[in-house]
N, C-alpha and C positions, 0 to 999 in steps of 0.2 A: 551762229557765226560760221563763214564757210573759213574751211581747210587750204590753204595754199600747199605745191607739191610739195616745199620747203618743210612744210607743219612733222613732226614727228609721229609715228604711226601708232594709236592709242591701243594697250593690252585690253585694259577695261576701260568702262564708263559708267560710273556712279549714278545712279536715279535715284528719287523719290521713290516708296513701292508707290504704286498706282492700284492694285487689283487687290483682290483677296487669295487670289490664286498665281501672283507674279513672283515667285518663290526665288527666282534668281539660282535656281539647285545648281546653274553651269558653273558659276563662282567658287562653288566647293570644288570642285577638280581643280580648277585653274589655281588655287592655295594651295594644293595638297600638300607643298613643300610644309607653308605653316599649319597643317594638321599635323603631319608627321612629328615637326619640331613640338608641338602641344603634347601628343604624344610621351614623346621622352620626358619633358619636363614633369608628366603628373605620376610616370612611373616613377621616376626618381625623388620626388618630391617626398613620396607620401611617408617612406622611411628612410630618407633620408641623415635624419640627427635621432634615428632608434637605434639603440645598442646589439640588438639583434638583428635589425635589417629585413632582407628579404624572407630572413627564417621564419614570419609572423606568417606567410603564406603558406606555410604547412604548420604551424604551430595554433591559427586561428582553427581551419575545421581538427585539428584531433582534439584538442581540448574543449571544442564546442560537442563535438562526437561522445566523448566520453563523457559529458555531462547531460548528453542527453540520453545514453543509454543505461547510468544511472538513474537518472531520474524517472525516463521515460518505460523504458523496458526493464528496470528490476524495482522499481516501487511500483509503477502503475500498472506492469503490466499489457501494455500495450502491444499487440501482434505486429509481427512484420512482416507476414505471408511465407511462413518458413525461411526468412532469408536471416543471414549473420544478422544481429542489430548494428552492429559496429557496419557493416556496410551499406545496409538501408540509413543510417541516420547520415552515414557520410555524404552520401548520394544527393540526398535533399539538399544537405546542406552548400553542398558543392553550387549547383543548381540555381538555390534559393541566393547564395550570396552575392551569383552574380548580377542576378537579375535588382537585387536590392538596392546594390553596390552602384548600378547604373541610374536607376531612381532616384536615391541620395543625390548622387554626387552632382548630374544633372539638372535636378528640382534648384541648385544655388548660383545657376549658371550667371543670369543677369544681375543679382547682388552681387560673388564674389567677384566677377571682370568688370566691373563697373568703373574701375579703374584703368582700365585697357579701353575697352568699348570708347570711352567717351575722347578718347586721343588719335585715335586710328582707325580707318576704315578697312576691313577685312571680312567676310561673311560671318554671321556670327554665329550662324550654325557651326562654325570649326569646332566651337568649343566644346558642345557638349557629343559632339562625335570624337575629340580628343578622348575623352572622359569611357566612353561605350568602349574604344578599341584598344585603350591601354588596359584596363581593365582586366580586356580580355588575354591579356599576358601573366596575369593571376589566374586568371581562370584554368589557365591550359597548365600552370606548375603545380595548382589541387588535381587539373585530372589526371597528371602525370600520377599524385599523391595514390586516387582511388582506384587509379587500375593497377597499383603496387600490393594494393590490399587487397582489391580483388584476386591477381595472381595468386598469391599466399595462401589465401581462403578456400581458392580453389586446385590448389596440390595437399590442402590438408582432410579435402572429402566434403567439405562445409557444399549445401543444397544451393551452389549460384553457377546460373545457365545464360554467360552472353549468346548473344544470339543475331542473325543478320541487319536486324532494324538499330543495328551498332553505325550502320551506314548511315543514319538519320540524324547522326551528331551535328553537323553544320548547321543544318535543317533547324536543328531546335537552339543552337548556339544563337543564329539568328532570329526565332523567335524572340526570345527572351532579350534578348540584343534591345530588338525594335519595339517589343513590349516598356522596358527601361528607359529606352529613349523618349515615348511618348509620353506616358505619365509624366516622365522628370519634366520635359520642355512645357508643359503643360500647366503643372505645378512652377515651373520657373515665372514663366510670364505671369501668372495671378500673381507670383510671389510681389512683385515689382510693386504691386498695389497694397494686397493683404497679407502684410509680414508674419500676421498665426497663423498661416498656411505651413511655414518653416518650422516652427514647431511641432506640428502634426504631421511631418512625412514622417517621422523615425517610428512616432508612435502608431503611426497609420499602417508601418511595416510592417509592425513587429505584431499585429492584430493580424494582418492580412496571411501573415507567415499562418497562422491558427485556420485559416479557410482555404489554408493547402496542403497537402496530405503529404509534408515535409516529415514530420511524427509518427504519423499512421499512415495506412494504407488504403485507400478510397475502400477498399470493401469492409474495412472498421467501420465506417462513419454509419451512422443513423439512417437507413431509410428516408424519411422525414426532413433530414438534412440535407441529400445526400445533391438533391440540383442544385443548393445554394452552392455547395463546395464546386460543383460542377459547371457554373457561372463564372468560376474563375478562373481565367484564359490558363494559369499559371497550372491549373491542375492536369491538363492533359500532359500538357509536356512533362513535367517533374514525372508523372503517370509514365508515359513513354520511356523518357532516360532509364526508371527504375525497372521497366522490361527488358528494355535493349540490352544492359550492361550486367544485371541482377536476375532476369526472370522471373521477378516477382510483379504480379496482378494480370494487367491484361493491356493488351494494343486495342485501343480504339480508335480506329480512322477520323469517325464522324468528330467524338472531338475535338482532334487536333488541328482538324478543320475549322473549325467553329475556331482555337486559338488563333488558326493563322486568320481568319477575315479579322479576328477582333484588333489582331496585331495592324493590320492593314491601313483597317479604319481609324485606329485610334493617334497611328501614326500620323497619318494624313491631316488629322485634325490639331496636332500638336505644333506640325511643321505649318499649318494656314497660322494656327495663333500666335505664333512664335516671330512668325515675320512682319505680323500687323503688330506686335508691342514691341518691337526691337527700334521703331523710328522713334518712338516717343517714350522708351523705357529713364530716358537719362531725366526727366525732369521728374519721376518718381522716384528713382532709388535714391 
């Protein structure tokens, strides 16, 4: 129907997708306001009625820390390439939480707003990029946490060497970011279908934590092993951070390479599947 000059000038125009690659990405900027406001609400959310609050963001990795260098480093024994255990296990974990923490929370995207989703039109990518960038506001008060302890560590003589590839923070922040985000949105749209999908992220994690050298240090692992750990986008990076900030193992270009195509692609594949089950997710969930 045509436009008379009277007609009011349209912001946006809602379509049907049409393509498999009509992804709509301009939508996201033009929300940004409701990404920000998503944002706030999942930060505040998440401890919101905890008696302790915001304290669980440094109360999570020390108390995970120091049970893993109980467990890990004084029962089992496990090396940490001459570095403090307390800052090699901080390190992983730092790392590893976040990337998990975006997988989680993302993989429930189309269940838990199913209640939104079906009322109001808005890109529904906001959401689980709410989830990636709030997150990362935890992320940055642990690394606040690990370069406290690194400081420390290193006015008491303890063998840790940051080093230039400290500049490579963003770099891998983003990795992991876009790694989190794919997998989750991935896992979200099957979710819509095959809800034992939701009960195998956690457990999926907490295995896949084991085929990253969050514990040990890639040059512990097995020979024999040692590509399978090395298949895992997650291990360069983690590998990287614990050079840059620790000086423990070693910089390898080639694989961080290898993470970022995997990050790329897997991304790519997440954001096609994510926008062909978003029209018809309401008649499954």
């Amino acid at each position: 129907m045509s436009k008379s000059n009277s007609d009011p000038e349209w912001t946006i125009e809602i379509k049907p997708v049409s393509g498999w690659f009509n992804l709509h990405l301009k939508d996201v900027w033009t929300y940004r306001d409701l990404l920000f406001m998503f944002v706030r609400r999942d930060f505040v959310a998440v401890y919101k009625q905890t008696i302790l609050g915001p304290s669980w963001f440094f109360l999570q990795p020390i108390l995970t820390t120091i049970t893993f260098t109980i467990v890990f480093g004084n029962i089992a024994k496990i090396p940490t390439d001459n570095v403090p255990p307390v800052l090699f296990y901080m390190a992983g974990i730092v790392c590893w939480g976040y990337f998990a923490d975006c997988l989680t929370r993302t993989s429930s995207t189309f269940v838990s707003n199913a209640h939104i989703f079906g009322k109001v039109y808005f890109p529904r990518l906001v959401s689980p990029l709410s989830n990636v960038i709030s997150l990362l506001i935890k992320f940055g008060i642990q690394m606040l946490l690990l370069i406290g302890f690194i400081i420390y560590y290193k006015l008491n003589g303890a063998l840790v060497d940051p080093n230039i590839y400290i500049l490579l923070t963003p770099f891998l922040i983003f990795l992991m970011a876009g790694l989190g985000l794919g997998f989750g949105i991935i896992v979200s749209s099957l979710t819509t279908k095959y809800r034992d999908l939701s009960f195998l992220v956690g457990f999926g994690v907490q295995l896949l934590m084991y085929a990253t050298p969050v514990i040990y240090p890639l040059s512990a692992a097995p020979e024999k092993y040692k590509w399978i750990i090395l298949l895992n986008p997650m291990t360069a990076i983690i590998d990287t951070f614990k050079y840059a900030y620790l000086g423990a193992g070693e910089f390898n270009a080639g694989n961080l390479i290898y993470s970022t195509v995997f990050m790329v692609v897997i991304i790519a594949i997440g954001i096609v599947i994510f926008n062909r089950i978003e029209k018809t997710f309401m008649d499954t969930v």
